[in-house]
C-alpha positions as CSV (number, residue, x, y, z in Angstrom):
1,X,12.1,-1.3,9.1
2,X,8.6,0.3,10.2
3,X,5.8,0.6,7.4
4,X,6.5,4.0,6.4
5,X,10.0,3.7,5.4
6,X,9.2,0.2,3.4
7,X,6.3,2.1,1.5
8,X,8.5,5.2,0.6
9,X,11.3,2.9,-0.2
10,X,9.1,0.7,-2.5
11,X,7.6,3.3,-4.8
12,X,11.0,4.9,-4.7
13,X,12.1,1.4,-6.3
14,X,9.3,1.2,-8.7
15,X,10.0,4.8,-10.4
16,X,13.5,3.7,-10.5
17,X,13.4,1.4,-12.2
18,X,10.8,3.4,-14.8
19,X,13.5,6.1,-15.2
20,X,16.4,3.3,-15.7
21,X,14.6,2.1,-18.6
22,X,14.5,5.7,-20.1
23,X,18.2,5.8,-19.7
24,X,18.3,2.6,-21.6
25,X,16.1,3.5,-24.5
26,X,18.3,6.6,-24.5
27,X,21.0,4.3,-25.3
28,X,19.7,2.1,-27.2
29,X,18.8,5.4,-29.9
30,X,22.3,6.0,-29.3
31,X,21.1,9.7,-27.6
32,X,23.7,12.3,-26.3
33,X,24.1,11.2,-22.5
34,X,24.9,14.8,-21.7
35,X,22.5,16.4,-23.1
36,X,20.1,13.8,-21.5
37,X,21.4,14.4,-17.9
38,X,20.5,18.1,-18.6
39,X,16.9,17.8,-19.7
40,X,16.8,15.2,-16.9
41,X,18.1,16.6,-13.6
42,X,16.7,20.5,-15.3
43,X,13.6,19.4,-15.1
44,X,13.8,17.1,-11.9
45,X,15.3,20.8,-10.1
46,X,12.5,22.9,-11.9
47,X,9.6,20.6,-9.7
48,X,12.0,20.6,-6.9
49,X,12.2,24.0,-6.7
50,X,8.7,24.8,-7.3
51,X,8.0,22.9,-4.2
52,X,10.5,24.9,-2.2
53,X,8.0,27.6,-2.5
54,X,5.5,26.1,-0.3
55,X,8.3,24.6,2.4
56,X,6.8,25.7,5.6
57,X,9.9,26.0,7.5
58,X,12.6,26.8,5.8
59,X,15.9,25.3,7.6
60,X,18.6,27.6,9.6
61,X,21.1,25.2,8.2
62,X,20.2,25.5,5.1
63,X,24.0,26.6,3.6
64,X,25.1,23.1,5.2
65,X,22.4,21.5,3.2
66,X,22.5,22.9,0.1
67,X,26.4,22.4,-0.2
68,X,25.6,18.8,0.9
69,X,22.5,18.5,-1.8
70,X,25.1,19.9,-4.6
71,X,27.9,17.3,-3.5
72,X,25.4,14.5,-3.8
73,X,23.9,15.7,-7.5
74,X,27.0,16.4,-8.8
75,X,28.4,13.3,-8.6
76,X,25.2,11.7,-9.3
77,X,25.5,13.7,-12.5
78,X,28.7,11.6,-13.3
79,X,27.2,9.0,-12.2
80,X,24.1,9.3,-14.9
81,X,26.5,9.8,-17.5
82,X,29.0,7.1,-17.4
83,X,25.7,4.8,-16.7
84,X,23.9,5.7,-20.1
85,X,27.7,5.2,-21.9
86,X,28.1,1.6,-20.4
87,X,24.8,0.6,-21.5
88,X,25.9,1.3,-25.2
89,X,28.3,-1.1,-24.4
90,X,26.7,-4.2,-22.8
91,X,23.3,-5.2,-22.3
92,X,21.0,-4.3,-19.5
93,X,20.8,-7.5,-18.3
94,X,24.5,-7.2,-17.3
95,X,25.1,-3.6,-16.6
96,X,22.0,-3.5,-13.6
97,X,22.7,-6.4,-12.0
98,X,26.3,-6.3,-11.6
99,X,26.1,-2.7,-10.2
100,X,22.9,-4.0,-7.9
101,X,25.6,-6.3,-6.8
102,X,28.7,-4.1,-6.1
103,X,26.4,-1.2,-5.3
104,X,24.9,-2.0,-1.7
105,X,28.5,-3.9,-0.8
106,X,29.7,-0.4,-0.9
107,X,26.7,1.2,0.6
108,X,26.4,-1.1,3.0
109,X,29.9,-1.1,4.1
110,X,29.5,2.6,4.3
111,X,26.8,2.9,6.1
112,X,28.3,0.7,9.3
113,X,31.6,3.1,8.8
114,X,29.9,6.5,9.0
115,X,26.3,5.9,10.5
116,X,27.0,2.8,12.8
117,X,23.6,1.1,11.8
118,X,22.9,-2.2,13.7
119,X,21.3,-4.8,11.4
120,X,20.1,-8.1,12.5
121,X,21.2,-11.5,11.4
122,X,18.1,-11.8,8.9
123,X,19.0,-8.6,7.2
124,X,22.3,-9.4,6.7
125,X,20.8,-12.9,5.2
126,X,18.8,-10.4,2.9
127,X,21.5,-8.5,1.9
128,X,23.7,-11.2,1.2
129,X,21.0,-13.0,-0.6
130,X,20.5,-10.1,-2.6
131,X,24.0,-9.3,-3.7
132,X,24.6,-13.1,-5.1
133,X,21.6,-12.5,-7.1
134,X,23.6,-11.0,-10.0
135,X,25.6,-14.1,-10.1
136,X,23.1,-16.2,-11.8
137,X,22.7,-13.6,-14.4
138,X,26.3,-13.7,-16.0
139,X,27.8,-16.2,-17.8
140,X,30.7,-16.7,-19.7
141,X,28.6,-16.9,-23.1
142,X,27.5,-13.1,-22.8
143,X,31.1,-12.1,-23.8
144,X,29.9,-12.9,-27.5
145,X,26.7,-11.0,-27.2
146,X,27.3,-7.9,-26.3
147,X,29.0,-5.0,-27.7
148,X,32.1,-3.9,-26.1
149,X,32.4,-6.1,-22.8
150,X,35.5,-5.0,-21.4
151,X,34.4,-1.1,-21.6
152,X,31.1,-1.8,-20.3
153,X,32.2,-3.4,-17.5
154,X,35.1,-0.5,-16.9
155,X,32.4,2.1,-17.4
156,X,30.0,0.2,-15.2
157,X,32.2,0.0,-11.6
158,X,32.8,3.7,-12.3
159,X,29.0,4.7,-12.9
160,X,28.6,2.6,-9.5
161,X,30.9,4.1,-7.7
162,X,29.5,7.6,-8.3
163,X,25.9,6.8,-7.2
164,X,27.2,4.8,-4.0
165,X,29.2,7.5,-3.2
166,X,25.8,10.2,-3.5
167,X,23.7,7.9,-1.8
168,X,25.8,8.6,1.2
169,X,26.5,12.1,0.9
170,X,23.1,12.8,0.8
171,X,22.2,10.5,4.0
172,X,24.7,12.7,5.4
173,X,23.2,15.9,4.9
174,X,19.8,14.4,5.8
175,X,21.1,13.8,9.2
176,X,21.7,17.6,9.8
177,X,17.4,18.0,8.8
178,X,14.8,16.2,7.3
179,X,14.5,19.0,4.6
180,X,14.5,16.4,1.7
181,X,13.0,19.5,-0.5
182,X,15.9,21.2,-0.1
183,X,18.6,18.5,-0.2
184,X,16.6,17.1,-3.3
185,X,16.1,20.5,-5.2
186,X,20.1,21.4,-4.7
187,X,21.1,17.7,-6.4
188,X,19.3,17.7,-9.1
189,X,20.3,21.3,-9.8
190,X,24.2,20.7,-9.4
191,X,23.4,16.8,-11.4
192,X,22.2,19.5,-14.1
193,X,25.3,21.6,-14.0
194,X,27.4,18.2,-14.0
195,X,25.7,17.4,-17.2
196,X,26.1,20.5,-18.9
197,X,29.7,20.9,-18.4
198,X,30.0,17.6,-20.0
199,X,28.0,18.6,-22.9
200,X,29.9,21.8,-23.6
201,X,33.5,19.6,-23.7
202,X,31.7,17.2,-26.3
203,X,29.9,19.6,-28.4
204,X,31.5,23.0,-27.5
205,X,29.8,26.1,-25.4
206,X,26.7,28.0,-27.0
207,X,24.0,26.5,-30.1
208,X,27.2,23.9,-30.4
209,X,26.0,22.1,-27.1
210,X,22.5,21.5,-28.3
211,X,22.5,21.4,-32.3
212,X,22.7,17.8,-32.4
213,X,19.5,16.6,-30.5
214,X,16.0,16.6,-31.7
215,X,12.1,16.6,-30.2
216,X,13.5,12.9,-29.4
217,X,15.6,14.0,-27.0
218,X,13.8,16.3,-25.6
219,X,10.8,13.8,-24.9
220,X,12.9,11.5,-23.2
221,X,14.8,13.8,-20.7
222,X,11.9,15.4,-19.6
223,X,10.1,12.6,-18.9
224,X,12.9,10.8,-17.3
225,X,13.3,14.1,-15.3
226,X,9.5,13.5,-13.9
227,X,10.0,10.1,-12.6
228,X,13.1,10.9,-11.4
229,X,12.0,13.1,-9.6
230,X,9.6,11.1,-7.8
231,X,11.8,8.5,-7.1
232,X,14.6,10.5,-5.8
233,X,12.0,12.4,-3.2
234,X,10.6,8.8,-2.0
235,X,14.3,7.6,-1.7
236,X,15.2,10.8,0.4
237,X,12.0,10.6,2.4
238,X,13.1,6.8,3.0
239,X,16.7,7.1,4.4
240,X,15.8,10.4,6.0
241,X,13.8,7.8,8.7
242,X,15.3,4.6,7.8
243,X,18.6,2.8,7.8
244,X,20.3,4.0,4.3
245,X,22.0,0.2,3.8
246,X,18.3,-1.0,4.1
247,X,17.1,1.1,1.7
248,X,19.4,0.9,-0.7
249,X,19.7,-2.7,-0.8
250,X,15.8,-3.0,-1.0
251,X,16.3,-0.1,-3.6
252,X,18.8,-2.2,-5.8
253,X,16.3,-4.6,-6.6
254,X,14.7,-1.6,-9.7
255,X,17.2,-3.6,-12.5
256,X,14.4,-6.2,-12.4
257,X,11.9,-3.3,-13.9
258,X,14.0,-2.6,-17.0
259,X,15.2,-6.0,-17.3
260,X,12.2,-7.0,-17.7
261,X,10.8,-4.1,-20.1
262,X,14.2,-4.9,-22.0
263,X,13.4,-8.4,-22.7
264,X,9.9,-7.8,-23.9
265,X,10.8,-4.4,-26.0
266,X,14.6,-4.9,-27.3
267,X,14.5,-8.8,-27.2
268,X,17.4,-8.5,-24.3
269,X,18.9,-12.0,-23.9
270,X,16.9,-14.0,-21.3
271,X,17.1,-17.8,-20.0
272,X,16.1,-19.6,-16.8
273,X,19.1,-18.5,-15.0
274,X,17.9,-14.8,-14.9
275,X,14.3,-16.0,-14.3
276,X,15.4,-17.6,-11.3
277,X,17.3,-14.6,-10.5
278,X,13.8,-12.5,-10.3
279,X,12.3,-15.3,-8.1
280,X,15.2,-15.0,-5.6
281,X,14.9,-11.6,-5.3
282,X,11.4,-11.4,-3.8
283,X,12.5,-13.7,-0.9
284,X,15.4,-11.1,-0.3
285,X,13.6,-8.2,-0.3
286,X,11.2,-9.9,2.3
287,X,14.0,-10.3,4.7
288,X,15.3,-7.0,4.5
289,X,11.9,-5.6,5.1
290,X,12.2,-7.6,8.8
């Protein structure tokens, strides 16, 4: 992986992880998801398409793009939404690292399939070093501690589906041009649309859709919408020139920002397991970065 590719990849991870811990306080205040991803992905599409303004060349293929920057959001908008209702469910500890875990298998898997990326024996070290990770993080006494285990979890594989299945579609369309402006503006846009149409079926169409939420809510999408943002551009700019499965494996490694911020502000349940868990992930980013 060549030095440009890690950086963008690495603050992509960092503001990741920042906007994952928004989606948990979000569930934690027991906030409308919907009405989250709207606020969210609005304002994420709002900077995106400000910055469309000043795109110097503006693509030829840019229906090709567009159609494959609103596949990607819209399913990324599912993705957001059956994320935030797991984590009312189960803790954050669980929910992140088992979808960091079935998350780049998939990725991964698809990225031999459809892209034929070569990686070398370290990296497939890294990857599988990074996928056990999660393993140390579950045990059989975290039944009793969370919420609702069983819909977590079913909520959880379907949440990681969704954004596995994105990740893709948008390295897809990234291979017809580097236009990650364009490709980015169109997701968050159709994730927006995703949301909303979710919102209207819970709360109904007009004032109904929004008389429920608060400054509260507001505060959080928006902000959440900022740093997703950011780390949606440095993840585009980062597979755009790098192998996705890379990425997104290096990517994955974000739970241990709002894991960690969970601990220390909701008192999440932490023991050595999980601290080891942190320490092994280091080494397997390092070998990814080979």
């Amino acid at each position: 992986m060549d030095q440009a590719t890690l950086l963008w990849t690495l603050a992509g991870t960092l503001f990741a992880g920042l906007a994952l811990f928004t989606q948990k306080i979000a569930a934690e205040e027991g906030r409308s998801s919907a009405f989250y991803g709207v606020l969210s992905y609005g304002t994420a599409g709002a900077l995106g398409l400000a910055l469309l303004v000043f795109l110097p060349d503006f693509p030829e293929n840019w229906p090709t793009l567009a159609l494959f920057g609103l596949a990607s959001g819209g399913i990324h908008g599912l993705a957001n939404f059956t994320r935030i209702e797991s984590l009312k469910y189960i803790d954050s500890v669980i929910f992140f690292p088992l979808s960091k875990m079935f998350g780049p298998l998939l990725v991964v898997g698809g990225a031999v399939l459809l892209f034929a990326e070569n990686l070398s024996p370290l990296q497939y070290i890294g990857i599988v070093l990074s996928i056990t990770v999660p393993l140390l993080l579950l045990t059989s006494a975290e039944h009793h501690r969370q919420k609702n285990l069983p819909a977590g979890l079913k909520l959880l594989f379907i949440s990681t589906l969704f954004s596995t299945a994105a990740v893709l579609i948008a390295k897809q369309g990234l291979l017809y041009s580097s236009s990650v402006v364009l490709i980015l503006s169109t997701s968050q846009i159709a994730g927006t649309i995703a949301s909303a149409a979710i919102l209207m079926r819970q709360h109904g169409a007009g004032r109904a859709m929004f008389s429920h939420a608060n400054r509260r809510d507001v505060q959080l999408g928006a902000v959440s919408g900022v740093i997703a943002f950011i780390s949606s551009y440095c993840l585009f700019e980062a597979i755009s020139s790098g192998y996705v499965s890379l990425v997104y494996v290096i990517q994955a490694h974000y739970i241990l920002i709002p894991i960690v911020l969970s601990v220390w502000w909701y008192r999440d349940h932490i023991n050595m397991r999980k601290l080891a868990a942190v320490v092994i992930s280091f080494f397997a980013i390092g070998l990814l970065a080979l």
